[in-house]
N, C-alpha and C positions, 0 to 999 in steps of 0.2 A: 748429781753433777758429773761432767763428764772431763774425766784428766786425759786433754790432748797433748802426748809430746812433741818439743817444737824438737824435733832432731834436724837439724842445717846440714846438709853436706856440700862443702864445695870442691866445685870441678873447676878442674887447673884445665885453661884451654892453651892453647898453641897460642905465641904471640907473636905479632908481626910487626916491624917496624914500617911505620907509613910515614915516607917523609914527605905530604902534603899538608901534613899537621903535624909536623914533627914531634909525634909522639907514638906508644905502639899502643896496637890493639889487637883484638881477639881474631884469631883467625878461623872464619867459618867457614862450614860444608856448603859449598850451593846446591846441593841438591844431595835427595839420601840416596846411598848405594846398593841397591839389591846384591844380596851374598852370592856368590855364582857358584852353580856345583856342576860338578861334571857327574853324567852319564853314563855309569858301569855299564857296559856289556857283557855279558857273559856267553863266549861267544858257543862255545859247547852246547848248552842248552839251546841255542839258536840252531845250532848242527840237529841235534836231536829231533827237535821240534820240527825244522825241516824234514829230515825222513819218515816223522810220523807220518806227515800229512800226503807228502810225496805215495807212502806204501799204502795208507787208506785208500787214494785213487788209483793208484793201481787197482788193486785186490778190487774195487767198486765198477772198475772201465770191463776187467776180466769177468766179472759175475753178469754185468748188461750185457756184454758177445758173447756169453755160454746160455745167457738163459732161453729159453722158447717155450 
């Protein structure tokens, strides 16, 4: 046999007065919210990363006009 616990939890919603039925009721989400996150930058690493790439073509443009 198998002993399922009935554990009940209730959830307290927001409640709202509707006076076209003069009475209140739950107030819901009309739609779910995606969680919004911001975008760190880090902008140094950006710096960095810029001058790798920058000194690689260099040092690549100066090796193609030196070579023969």
């Amino acid at each position: 046999m198998k002993n399922k616990s009935k554990n009940k939890i209730e959830i307290q919603l927001p409640m709202k007065f509707n006076p076209g039925l003069s009475k209140f009721e739950p107030e819901l989400p009309l739609r779910k919210s995606r969680k919004k996150f911001k975008l760190k930058i880090n902008w140094v690493l950006w710096l960095i990363l810029l001058i790798g790439i920058f000194s690689i073509g260099y040092t690549i443009i100066i090796l193609m006009i030196n070579y023969k």
